[in-house]
C-alpha positions in Angstrom: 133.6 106.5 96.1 131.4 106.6 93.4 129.1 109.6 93.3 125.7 109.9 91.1 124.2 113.2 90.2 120.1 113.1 89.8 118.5 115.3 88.1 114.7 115.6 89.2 111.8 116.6 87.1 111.2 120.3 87.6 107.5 119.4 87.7 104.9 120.4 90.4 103.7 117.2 92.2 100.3 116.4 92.4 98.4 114.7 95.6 95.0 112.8 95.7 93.0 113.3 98.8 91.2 110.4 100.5 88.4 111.4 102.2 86.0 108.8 104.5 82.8 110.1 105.4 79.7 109.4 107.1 75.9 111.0 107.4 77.1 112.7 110.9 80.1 114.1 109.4 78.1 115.8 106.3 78.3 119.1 107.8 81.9 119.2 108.8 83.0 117.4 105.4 81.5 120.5 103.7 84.0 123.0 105.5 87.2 120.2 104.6 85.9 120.6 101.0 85.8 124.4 100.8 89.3 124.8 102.6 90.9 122.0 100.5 89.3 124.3 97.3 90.6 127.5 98.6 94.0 126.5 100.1 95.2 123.2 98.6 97.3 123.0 95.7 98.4 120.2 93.4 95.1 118.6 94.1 95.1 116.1 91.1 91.9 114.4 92.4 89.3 114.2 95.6 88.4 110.8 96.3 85.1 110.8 98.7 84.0 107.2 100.1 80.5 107.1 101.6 77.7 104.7 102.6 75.4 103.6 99.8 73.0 105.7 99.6 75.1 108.2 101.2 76.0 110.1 98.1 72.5 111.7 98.0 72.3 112.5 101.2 76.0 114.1 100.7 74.7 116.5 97.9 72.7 118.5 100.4 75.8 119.8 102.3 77.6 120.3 99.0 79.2 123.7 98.8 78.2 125.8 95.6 82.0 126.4 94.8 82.8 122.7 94.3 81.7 121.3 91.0 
């Protein structure tokens, strides 16, 4: 029997979130944003896909606390 030792890197991991949106969900995404700021850690990068055109209409729901 052979047996290997690993050794992993003592590093924290990272995540990217993934986030889908639409006009109707504006509101809600707002609350997802402010939770994933105050709760999530490791957060590398949020990516945020919506509509064209969308993105404007997005920045009205923003939350302050997001940059």
């Amino acid at each position: 029997m052979v047996k290997r030792t690993f050794k992993f890197n003592k590093m924290k991991p990272t995540i990217d979130i993934f986030i889908k949106s639409h006009k109707p969900d504006y509101k809600f995404l707002q609350y997802c944003l402010q939770s994933i700021a105050k709760y999530a850690t490791g957060v590398n990068k949020i990516i945020l896909v919506v509509p064209i055109g969308g993105a404007v209409e997005f920045l009205k729901y923003r939350p302050e606390s997001l940059p």
